[in-house]
C-alpha positions as CSV (number, residue, x, y, z in Angstrom):
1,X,60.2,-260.6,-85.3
2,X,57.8,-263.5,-84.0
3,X,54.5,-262.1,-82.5
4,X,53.7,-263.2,-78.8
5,X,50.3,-264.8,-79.0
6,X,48.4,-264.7,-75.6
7,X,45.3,-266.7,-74.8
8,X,42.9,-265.2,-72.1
9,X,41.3,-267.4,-69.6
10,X,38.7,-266.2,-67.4
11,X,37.8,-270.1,-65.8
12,X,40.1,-269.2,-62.5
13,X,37.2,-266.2,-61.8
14,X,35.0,-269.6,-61.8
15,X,37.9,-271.7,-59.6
16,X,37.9,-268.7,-57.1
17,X,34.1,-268.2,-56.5
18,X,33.7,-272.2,-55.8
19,X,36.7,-272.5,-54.0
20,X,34.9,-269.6,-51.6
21,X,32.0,-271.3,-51.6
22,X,32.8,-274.5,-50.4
23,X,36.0,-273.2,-48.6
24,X,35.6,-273.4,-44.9
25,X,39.0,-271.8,-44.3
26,X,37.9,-269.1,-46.3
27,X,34.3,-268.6,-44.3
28,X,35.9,-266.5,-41.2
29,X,38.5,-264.6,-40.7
30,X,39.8,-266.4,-37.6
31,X,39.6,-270.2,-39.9
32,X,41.8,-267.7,-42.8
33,X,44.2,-266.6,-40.6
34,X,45.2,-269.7,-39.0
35,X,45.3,-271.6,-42.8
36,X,47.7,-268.8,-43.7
37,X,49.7,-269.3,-40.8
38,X,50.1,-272.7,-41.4
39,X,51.0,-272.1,-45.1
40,X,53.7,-269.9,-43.6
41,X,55.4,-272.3,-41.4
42,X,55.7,-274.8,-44.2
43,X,57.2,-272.6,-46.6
44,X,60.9,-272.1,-46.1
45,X,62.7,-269.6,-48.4
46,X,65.9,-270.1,-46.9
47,X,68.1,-271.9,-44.5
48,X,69.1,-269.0,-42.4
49,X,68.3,-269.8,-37.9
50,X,66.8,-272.5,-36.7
51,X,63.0,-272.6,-36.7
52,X,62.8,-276.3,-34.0
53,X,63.7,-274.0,-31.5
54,X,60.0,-272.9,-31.7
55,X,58.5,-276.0,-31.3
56,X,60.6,-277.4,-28.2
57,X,60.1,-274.8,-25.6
58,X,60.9,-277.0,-23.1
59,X,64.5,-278.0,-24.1
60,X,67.1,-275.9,-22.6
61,X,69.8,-276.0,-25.4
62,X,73.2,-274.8,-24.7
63,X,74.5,-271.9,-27.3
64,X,77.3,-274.9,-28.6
65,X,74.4,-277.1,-29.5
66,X,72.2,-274.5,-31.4
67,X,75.5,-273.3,-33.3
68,X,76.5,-276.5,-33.8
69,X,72.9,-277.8,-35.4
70,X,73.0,-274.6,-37.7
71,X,76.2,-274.9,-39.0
72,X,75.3,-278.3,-40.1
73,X,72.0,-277.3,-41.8
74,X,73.4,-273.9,-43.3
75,X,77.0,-274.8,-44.0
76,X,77.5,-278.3,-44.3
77,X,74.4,-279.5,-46.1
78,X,73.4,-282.2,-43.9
79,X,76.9,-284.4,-43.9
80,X,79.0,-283.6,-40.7
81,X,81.0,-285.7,-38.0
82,X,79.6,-284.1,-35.0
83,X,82.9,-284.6,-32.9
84,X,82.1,-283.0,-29.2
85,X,84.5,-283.9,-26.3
86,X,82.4,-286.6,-24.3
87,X,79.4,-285.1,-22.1
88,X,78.6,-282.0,-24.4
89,X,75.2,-283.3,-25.7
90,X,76.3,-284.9,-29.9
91,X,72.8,-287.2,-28.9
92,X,71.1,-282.7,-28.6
93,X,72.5,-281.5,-31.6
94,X,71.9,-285.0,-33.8
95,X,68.2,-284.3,-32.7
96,X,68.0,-281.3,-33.1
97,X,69.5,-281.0,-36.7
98,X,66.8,-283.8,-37.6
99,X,64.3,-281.8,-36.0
100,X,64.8,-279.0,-38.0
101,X,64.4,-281.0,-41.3
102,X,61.5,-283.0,-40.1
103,X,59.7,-279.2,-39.8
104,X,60.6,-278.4,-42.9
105,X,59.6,-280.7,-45.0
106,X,63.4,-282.4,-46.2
107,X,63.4,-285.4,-44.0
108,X,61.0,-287.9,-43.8
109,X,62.4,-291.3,-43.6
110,X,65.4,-291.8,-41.1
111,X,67.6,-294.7,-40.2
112,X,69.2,-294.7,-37.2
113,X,72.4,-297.5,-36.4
114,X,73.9,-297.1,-32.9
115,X,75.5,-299.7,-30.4
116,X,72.9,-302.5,-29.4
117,X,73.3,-301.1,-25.6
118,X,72.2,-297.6,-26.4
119,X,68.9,-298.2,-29.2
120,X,66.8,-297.9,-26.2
121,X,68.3,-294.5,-24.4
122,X,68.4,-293.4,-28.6
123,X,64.4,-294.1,-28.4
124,X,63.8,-292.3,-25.5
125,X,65.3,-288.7,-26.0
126,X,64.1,-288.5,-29.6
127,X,60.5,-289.1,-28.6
128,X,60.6,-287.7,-24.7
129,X,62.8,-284.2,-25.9
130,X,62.4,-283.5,-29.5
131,X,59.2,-285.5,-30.0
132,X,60.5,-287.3,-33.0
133,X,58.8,-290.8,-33.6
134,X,61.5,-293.0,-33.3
135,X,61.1,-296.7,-33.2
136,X,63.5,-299.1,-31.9
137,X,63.8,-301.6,-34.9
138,X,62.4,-305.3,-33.4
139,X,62.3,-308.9,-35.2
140,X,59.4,-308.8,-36.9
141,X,59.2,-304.7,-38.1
142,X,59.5,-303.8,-41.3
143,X,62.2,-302.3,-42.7
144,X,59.6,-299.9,-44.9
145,X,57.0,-299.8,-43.0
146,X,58.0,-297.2,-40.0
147,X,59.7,-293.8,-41.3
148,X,62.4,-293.2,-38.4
149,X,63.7,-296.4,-37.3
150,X,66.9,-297.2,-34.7
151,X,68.9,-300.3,-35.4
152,X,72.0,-301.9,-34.1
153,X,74.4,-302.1,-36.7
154,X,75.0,-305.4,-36.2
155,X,71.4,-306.5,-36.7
156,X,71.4,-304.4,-40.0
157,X,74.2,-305.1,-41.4
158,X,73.0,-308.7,-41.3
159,X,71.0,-310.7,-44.2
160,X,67.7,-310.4,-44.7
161,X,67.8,-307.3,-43.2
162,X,70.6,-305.5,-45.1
163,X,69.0,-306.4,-48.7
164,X,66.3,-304.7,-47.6
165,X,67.9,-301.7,-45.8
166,X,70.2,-301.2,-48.8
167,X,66.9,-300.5,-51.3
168,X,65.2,-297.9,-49.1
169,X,66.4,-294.2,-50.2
170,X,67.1,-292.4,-46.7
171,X,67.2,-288.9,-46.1
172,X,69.0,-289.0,-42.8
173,X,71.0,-291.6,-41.8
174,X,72.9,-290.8,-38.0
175,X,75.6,-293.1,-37.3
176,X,76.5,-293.2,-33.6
177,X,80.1,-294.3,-32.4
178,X,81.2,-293.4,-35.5
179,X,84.6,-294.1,-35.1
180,X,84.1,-297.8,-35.2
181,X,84.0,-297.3,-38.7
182,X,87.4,-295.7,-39.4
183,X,88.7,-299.2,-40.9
184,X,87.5,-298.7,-44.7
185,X,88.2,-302.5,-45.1
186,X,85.7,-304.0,-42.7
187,X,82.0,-304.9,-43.1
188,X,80.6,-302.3,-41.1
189,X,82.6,-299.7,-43.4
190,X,81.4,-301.1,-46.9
191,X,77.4,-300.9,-45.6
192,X,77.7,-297.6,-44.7
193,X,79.3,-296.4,-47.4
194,X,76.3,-298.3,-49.5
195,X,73.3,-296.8,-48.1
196,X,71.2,-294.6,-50.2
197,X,71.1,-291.4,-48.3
198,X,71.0,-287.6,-49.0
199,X,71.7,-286.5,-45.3
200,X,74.5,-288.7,-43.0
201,X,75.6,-287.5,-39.2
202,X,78.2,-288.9,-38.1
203,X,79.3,-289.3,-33.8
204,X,82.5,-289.8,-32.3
205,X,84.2,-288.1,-29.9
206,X,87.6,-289.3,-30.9
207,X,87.2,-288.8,-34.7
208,X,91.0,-289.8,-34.6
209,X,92.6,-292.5,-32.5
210,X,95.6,-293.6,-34.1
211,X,96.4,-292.6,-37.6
212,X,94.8,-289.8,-40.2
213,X,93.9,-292.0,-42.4
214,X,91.0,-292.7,-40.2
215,X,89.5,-288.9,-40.6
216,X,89.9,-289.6,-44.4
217,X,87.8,-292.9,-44.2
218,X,84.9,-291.0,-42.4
219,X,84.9,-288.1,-44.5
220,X,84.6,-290.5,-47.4
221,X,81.4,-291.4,-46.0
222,X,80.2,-288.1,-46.2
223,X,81.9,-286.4,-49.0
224,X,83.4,-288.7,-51.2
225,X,86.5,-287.6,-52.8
226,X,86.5,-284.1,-50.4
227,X,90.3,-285.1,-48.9
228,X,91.5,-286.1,-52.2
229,X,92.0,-290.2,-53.4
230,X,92.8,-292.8,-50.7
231,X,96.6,-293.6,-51.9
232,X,97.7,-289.7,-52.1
233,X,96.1,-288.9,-48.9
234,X,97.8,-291.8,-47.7
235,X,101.8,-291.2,-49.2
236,X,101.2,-287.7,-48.1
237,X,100.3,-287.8,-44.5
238,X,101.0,-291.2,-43.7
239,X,100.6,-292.4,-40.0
240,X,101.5,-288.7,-39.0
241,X,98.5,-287.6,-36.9
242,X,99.8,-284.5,-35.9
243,X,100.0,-282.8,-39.7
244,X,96.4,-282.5,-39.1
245,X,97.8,-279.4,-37.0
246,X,100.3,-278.1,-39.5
247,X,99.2,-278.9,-42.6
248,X,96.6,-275.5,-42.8
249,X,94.6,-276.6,-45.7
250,X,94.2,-280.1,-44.5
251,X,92.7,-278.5,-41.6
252,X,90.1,-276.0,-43.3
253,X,88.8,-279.3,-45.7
254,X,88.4,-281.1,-42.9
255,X,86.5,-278.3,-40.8
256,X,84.3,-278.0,-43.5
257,X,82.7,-281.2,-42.8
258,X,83.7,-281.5,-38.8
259,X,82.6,-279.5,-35.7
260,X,84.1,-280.3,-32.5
261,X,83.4,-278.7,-29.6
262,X,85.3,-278.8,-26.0
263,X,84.3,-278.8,-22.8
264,X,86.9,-275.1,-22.1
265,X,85.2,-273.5,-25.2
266,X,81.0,-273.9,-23.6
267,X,79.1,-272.6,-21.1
268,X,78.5,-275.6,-19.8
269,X,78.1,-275.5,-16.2
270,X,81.2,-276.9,-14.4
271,X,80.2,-279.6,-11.9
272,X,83.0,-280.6,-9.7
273,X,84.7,-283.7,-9.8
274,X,85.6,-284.8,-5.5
275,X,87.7,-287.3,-6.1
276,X,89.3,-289.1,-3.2
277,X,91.6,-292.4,-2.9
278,X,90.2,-294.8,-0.6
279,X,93.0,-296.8,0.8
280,X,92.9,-300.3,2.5
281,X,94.5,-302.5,4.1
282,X,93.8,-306.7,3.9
283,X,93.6,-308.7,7.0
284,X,96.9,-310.7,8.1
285,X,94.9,-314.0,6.6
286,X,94.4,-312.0,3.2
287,X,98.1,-310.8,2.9
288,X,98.7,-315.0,3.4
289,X,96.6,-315.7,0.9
290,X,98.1,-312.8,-1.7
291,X,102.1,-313.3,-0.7
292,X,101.3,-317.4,-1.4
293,X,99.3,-315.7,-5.1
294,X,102.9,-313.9,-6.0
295,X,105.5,-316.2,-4.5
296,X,103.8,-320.0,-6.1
297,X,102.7,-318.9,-9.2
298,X,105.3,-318.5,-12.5
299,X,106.7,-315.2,-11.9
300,X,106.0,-314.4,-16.0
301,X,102.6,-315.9,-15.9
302,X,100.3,-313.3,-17.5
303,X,97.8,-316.1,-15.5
304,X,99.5,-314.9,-12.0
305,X,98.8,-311.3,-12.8
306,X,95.0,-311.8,-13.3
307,X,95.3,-313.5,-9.8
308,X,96.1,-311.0,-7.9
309,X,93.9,-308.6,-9.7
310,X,91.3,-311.0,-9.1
311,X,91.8,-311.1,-5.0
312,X,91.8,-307.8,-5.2
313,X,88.4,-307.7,-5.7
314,X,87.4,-310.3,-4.2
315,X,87.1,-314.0,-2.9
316,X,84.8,-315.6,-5.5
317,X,86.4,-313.7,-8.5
318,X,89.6,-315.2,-7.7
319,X,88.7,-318.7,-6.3
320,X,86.6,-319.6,-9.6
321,X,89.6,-318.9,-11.9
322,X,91.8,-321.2,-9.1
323,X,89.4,-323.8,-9.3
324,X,89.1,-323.8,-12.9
325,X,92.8,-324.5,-13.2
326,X,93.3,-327.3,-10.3
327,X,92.7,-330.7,-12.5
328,X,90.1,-332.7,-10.4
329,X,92.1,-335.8,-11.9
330,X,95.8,-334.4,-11.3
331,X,95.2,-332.1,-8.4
332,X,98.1,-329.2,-7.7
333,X,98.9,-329.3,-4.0
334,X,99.9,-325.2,-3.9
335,X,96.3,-324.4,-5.4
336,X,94.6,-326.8,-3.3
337,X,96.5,-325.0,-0.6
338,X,95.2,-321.7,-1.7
339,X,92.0,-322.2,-2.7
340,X,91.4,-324.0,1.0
341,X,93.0,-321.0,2.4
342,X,90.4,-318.4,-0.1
343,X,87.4,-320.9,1.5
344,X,88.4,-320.0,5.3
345,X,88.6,-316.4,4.5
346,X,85.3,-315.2,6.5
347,X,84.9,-311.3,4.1
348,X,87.0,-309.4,2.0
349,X,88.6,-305.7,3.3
350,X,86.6,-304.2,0.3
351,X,83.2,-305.5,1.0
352,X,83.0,-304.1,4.3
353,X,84.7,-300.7,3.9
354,X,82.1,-300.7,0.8
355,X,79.3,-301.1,3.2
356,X,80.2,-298.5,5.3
357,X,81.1,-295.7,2.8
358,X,77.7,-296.5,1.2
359,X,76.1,-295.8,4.9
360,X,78.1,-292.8,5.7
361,X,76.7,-291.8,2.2
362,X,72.9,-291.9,3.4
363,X,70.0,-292.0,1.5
364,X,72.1,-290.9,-1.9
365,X,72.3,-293.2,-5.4
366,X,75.5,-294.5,-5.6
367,X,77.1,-296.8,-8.5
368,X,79.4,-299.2,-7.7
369,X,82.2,-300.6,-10.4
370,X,84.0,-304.1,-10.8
371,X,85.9,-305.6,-13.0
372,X,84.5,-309.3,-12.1
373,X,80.9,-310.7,-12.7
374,X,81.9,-313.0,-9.6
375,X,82.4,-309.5,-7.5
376,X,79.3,-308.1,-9.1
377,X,77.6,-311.0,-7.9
378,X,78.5,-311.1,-4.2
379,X,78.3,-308.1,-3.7
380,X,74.9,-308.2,-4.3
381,X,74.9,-310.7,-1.8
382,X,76.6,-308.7,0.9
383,X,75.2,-305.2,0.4
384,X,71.7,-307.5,1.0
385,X,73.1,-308.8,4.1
386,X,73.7,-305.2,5.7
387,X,69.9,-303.9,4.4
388,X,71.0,-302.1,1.1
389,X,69.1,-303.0,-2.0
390,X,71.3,-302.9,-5.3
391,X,70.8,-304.4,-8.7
392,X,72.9,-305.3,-11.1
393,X,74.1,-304.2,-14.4
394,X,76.3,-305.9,-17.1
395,X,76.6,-306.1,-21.1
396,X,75.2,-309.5,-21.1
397,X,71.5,-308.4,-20.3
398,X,69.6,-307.5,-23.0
399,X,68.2,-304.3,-24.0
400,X,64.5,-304.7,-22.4
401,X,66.9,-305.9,-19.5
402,X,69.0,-303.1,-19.0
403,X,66.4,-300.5,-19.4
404,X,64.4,-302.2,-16.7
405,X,67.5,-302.2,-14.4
406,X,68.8,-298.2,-14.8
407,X,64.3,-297.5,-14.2
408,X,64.8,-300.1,-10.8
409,X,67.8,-298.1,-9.8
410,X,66.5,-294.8,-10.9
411,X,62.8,-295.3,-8.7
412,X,63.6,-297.9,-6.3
413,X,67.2,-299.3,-5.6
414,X,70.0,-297.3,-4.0
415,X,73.1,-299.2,-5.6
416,X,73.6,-300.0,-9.2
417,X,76.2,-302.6,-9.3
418,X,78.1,-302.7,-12.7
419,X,80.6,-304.5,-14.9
420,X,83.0,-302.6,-17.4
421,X,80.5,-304.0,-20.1
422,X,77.3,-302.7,-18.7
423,X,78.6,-299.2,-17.7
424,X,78.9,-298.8,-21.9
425,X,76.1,-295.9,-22.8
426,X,74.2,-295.9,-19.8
427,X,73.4,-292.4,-18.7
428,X,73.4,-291.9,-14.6
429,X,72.9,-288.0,-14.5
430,X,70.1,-288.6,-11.8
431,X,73.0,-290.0,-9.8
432,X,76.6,-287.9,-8.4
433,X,77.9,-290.8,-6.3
434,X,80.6,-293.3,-7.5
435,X,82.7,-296.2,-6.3
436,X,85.3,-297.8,-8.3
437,X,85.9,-301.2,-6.6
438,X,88.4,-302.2,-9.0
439,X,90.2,-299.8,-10.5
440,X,91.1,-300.3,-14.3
441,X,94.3,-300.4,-16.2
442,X,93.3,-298.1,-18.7
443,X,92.6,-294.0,-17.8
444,X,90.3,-294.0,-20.7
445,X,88.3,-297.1,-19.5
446,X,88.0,-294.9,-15.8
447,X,87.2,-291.7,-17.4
448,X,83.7,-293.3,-19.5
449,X,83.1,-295.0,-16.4
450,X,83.3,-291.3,-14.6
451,X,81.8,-290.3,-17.8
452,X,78.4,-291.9,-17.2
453,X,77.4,-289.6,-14.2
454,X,79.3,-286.6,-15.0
455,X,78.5,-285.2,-18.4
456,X,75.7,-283.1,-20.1
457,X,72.8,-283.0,-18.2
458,X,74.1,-283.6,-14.2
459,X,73.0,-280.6,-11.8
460,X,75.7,-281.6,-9.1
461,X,79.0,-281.9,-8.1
462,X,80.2,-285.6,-8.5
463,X,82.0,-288.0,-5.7
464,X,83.7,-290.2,-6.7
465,X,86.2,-292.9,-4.8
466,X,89.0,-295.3,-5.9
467,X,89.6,-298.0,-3.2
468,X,92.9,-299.7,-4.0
469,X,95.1,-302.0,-1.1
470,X,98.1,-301.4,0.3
471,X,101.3,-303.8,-0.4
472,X,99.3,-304.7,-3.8
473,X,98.9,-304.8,-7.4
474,X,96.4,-302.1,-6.9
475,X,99.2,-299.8,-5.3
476,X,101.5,-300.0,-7.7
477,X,99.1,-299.2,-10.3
478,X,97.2,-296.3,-8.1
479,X,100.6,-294.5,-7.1
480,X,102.6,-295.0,-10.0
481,X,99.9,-294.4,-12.6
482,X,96.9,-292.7,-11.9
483,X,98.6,-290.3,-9.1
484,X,102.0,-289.3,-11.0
485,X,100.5,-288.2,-13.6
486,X,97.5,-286.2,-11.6
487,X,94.5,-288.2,-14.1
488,X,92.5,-287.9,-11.2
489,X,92.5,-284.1,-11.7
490,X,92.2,-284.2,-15.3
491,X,89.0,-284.2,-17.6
492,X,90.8,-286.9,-19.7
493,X,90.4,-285.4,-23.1
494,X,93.5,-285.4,-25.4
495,X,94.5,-289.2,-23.2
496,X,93.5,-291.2,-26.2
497,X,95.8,-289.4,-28.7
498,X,98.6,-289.2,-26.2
499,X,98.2,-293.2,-26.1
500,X,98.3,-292.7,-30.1
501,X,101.2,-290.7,-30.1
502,X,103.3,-293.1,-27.7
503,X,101.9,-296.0,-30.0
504,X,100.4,-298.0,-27.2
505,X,97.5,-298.8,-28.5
506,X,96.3,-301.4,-25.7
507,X,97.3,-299.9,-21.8
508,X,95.8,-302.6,-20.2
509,X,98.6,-305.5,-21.9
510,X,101.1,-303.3,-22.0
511,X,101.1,-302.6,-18.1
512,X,100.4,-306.6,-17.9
513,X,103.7,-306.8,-20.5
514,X,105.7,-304.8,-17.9
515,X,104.6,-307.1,-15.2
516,X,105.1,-310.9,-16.9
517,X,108.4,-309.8,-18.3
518,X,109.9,-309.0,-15.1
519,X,111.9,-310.7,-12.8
520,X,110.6,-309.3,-9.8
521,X,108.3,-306.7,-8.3
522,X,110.8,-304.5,-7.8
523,X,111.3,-304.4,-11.7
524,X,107.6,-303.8,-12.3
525,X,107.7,-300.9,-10.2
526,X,110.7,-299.3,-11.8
527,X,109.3,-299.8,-15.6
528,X,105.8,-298.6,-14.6
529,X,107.4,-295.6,-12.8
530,X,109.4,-295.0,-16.2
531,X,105.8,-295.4,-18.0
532,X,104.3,-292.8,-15.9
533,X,107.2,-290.4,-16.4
534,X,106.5,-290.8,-20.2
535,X,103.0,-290.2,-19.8
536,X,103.6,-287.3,-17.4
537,X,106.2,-285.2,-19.6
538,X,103.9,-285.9,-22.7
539,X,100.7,-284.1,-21.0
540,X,102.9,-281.6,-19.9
541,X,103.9,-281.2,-23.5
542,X,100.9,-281.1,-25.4
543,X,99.3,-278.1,-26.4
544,X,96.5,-276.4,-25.2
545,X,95.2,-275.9,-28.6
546,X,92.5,-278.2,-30.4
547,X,93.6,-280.3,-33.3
548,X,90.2,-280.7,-34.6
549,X,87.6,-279.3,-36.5
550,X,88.8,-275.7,-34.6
């Protein structure tokens, strides 16, 4: 048997005595204890609660979010879709799960791609609730030179700044609207995928839209290879987007990398939604104008359709697109006819019953929602006439822009006036009063518009009003969509995957479809009404249970 030979070495008896004498956290008890302390709180023997709760006393996290960030850190190891219905706070549990591996030492260097419109709002929380030094990437930063950095994806996705990206090794990357990536064949998919990182959160609140395939393709971002190989996930579950529900082991793989919560399953507190339709009626010139709109113009135009939607809303929207179309050099006597008839028109029905809800209103914040930048814009004009100050907001502003616009409306303005475009990300809790000038085709595109005041974070009971016009477009589309099917009384979560199931993946062109291809109003009506009943009987029939990550 080999003899154990051990040395003796008295030197650390030297080590210790220096280390006292020079050691000013040694010289008092008080400097001792608070070294030790801090020696403490950077050791961390085990991943078991969440010690960032300590250091943000002044967040009031909800018991979903803490549960949510811990089963990430403890469970997941870091790589999770984070798949809340919309309004329950994905933006509080991202932070806080990097919050929580900033303290203890895991994460240092974060990248951060989320939509152009939201880097900004991205910037603020971070820093503002969970004190996290987020930057909001700019021209001339370097890539390397700042630890936590927010990006558009399409700025760095783009050369120079994707060679560069793609050599840093991450430990976090946070991908919001995550579902934009559930193509595995486009651009935006193959980056991703590419980055070096050790840690990935992934955001969506509709993880799937249309086919399962698209859970597999996020997954794959996180866990490679977790769901199996692309062509046997594929044969086996096909476009089938409900197997996700039968199919039990499918289900536990995919919870294992997925938490979703819903709105019925928190303790969030339930703010009301006061919906009420406003209804109008246009002048006996304005019904001219609109009978002339729907009796001159080629009754399958898709062209006549945006017409009418268009004076709707209101003069300008629908005398640009006129005069666009009327040849200065071969002149159309009906659109001449119109358009002079638009010209003599002294208001619009909507911009005066506008004014007065607004007033009746008082000294409230109200946002106001068109479809049409030529609305947007004279409205402006008209609310200024009658003393109220508004500003505007659309998806053509920059980002310095837009934040300077929600602050002016926030501190100064009482009416944000904006476009479907600019409504995308903007966060309005400070506000509970909204007007939907133009109502949308879509219930989806109406519920993130609803979405932007009425969601994590708002104290108060929302109002919101629809105006729509008698012996219109809008009526058909108010009575026969939104109202048969009681949307208005719905929190519209599962509407995207009824859509899916029904296979009409674009509501907007396939109402227009319904109205080009017939031969008459009349017909419209009856194939919207048998759209509606579709739509009705398949809420009715969908289960109260969650299909995902539950």
């Amino acid at each position: 048997m080999n003899k154990i030979s051990i040395q003796k070495d008295s030197n650390y008896i030297d080590q210790l005595q220096a280390e006292l004498e020079k050691g000013e956290a040694l010289s008092s008890w008080e400097l001792f204890s608070m070294t030790y302390e801090a020696e403490l709180t950077s050791m961390t023997p085990e991943f078991h609660g969440l010690r960032s709760l300590d250091f943000l006393p002044h967040m009031n996290f909800m018991s979903h979010q803490v549960s949510t960030a811990q089963q990430v850190i403890e469970q997941m190891n870091g790589r999770a879709v984070l798949a809340d219905e919309v309004g329950l706070g994905k933006t509080i549990e991202a932070g806080l799960v990097m919050k929580e591996y900033m303290i203890r030492g895991l994460v240092k260097k974060i990248l951060i791609l989320v939509p152009a419109s939201l880097v900004n709002q991205w910037e603020r929380e971070l820093n503002e609730k969970f004190y996290i030094p987020a930057i909001g990437h700019r021209r001339n930063y370097a890539w390397e030179e700042y630890d936590i950095l927010i990006s558009s994806m399409d700025t760095a996705k783009r050369s120079p700044h994707r060679e560069k990206i793609l050599d840093i090794d991450y430990d976090l990357i946070l991908i919001d609207e995550a579902h934009k990536l559930k193509n595995h064949k486009t651009k935006n998919y193959e980056f991703v995928r590419s980055l070096k990182k050790k840690y990935c959160l992934l955001l969506t609140a509709t993880p799937v839209q249309n086919k399962l395939v698209e859970i597999f393709n996020l997954v794959s971002i996180l866990k490679p290879g977790h769901l199996g190989n692309y062509d046997d996930f594929l044969s086996k579950f096909g476009k089938d987007r409900t197997k996700m529900k039968d199919d039990l082991f499918l289900k536990q793989l995919v919870q294992k990398v997925m938490v979703r919560n819903t709105r019925a399953e928190t303790t969030i507190k339930n703010t009301k939604r006061n919906i009420e339709t406003v209804w109008l009626e246009f002048s006996e010139p304005e019904k001219e104008v609109y009978q002339l709109l729907e009796n001159s113009i080629h009754k399958s135009s898709f062209a006549k359709i945006t017409y009418l939607r268009e004076f709707c809303s209101s003069r300008e929207a629908c005398y640009l697109s006129l005069a666009k179309l009327n040849d200065i050099n071969n002149p159309n006597e009906i659109l001449q006819t119109i358009t002079s008839k638009i010209e003599a028109l002294p208001h619009h029905k909507k911009a005066e019953k506008l004014v007065e809800l607004i007033k009746d209103i008082g000294d409230e914040k109200v946002i106001v929602f068109t479809e049409y930048r030529a609305s947007q814009l004279y409205l402006q004009w008209y609310l200024q006439q009658h003393g109220i100050s508004s500003v505007p907001f659309r998806g053509g502003f920059k980002r310095g822009k837009k934040d300077w616009m929600r602050q002016l409306f926030e501190n100064h303005a009482q009416v944000l006036i904006a476009t479907e475009a600019g409504g995308e990300g903007i966060n309005l809790q400070f506000c509970n009063y909204m007007i939907n000038y133009d109502l949308p085709w879509n219930p989806m595109r109406l519920e993130q518009r609803i979405g932007r005041i009425h969601r994590y974070g708002q104290e108060n009971d929302v109002h919101i009003y629809n105006f729509a016009i008698r012996g219109t477009i809008e009526e058909h589309i108010m009575t026969l969509l939104y109202e048969k099917i009681e949307l208005f009384e719905k929190v519209i979560g599962h509407l995207d995957n009824i859509l899916a199931e029904l296979e009409i993946t674009n509501m907007e062109k396939e109402i227009a479809t319904i109205y080009s291809e017939s031969e008459s109003m009349g017909e419209a009506k009856i194939k919207l009404d048998n759209l509606s009943h579709v739509l009705k009987n398949t809420f009715h029939a969908e289960s109260e249970e969650e299909q995902y990550g539950n």
